[in-house]
C-alpha positions in Angstrom: 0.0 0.0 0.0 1.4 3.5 -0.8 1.6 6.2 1.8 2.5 9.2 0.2 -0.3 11.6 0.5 -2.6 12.5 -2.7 -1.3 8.8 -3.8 -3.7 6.3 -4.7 -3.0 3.4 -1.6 -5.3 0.9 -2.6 -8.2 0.1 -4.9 -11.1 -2.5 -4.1 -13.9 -4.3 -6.0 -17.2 -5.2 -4.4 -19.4 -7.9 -6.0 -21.7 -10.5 -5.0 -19.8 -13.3 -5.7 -16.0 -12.4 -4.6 -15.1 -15.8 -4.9 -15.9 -16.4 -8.5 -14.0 -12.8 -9.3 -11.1 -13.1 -7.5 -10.7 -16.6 -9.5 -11.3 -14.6 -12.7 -8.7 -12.1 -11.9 -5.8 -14.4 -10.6 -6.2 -16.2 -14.4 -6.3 -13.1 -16.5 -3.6 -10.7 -14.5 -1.8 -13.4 -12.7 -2.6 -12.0 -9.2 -2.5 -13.9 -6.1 -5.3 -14.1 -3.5 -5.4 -14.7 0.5 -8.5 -15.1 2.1 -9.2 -12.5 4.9 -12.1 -13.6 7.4 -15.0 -11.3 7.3 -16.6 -13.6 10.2 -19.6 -15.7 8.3 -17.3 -15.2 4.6 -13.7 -14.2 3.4 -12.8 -11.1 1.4 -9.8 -11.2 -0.6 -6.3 -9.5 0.0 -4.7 -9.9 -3.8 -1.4 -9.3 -4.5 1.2 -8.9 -7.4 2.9 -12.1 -8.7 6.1 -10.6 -9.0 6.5 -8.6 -6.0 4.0 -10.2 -4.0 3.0 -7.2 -2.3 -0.8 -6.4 -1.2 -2.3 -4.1 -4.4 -6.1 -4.8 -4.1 -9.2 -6.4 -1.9 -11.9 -8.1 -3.8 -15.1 -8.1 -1.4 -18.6 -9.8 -1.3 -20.9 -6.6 -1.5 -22.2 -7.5 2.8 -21.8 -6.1 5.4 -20.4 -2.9 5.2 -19.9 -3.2 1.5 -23.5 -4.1 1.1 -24.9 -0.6 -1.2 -21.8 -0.2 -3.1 -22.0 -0.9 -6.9 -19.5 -3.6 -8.6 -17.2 -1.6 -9.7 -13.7 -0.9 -8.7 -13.3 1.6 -5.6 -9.9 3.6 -5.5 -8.8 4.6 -1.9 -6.7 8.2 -1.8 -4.5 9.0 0.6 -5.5 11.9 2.3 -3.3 13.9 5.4 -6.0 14.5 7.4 -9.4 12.6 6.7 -12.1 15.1 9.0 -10.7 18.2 6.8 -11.0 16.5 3.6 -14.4 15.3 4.2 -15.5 19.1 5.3 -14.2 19.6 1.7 -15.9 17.5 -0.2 -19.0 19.1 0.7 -17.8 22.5 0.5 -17.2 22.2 -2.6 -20.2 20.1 -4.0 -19.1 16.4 -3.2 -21.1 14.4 -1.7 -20.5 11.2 1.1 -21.8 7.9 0.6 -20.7 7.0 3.8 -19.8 8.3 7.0 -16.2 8.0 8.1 -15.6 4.2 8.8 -12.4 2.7 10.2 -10.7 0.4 9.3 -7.8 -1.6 12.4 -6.5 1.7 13.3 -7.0 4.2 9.9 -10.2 5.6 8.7 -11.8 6.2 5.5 -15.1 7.4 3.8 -16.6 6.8 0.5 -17.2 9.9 -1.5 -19.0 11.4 -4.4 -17.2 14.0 -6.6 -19.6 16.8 -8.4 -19.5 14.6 -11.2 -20.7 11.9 -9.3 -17.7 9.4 -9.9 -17.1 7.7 -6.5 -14.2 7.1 -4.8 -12.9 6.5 -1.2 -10.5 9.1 0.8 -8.3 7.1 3.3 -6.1 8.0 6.0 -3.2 6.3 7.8 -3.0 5.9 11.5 -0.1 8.3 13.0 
């Protein structure tokens, strides 16, 4: 995951059936999966097959992920999340969801004026 700020640190898909995806995905880019316990499912952490680091989650769209649409979600990296989200509505975003967290960071799913979505994220200190 990066961690420079205004960097994109991560990107995730939500679908119904992450199982079935992931598969897809690890035969037409190579990727690797590991399954990350969600409690009653697994998400998936997928990672590069040359590097082997962690580049992207594919989730089942429950729980938490249960209104987003299947389509992939980029996470920014933002210095300071509450100031960014003040921003996004000062200047005609919208949020689709309040600001979650996520072990230690926090995050929130956005709308810009456009209405393209994407996620602001920021990294424990």
């Amino acid at each position: 995951m990066k961690s420079t700020i205004g960097d994109m640190a991560w990107i995730d898909l939500s679908v119904k059936n992450a199982t079935a995806v992931k598969d897809f995905y690890q035969q037409v880019i190579g990727w690797k999966s590991e399954s990350i316990s969600m409690g009653e499912y697994n998400d998936y952490a997928m990672s590069s097959p040359e590097s082997g680091d962690t580049i992207s989650g594919i989730c089942h769209a429950q729980g938490v992920n249960n209104n987003l649409p299947p389509t992939w979600l980029p996470y920014f990296l933002v210095e300071d999340i509450d100031k960014s989200v003040a921003q996004v509505l000062a200047n005609g975003g919208e949020l689709v969801t309040a600001i979650k967290t996520m072990g230690d960071d926090r995050y929130a799913v956005i709308k810009d004026p456009a209405g393209a979505a994407c996620a602001i994220y920021q990294k424990w200190k």
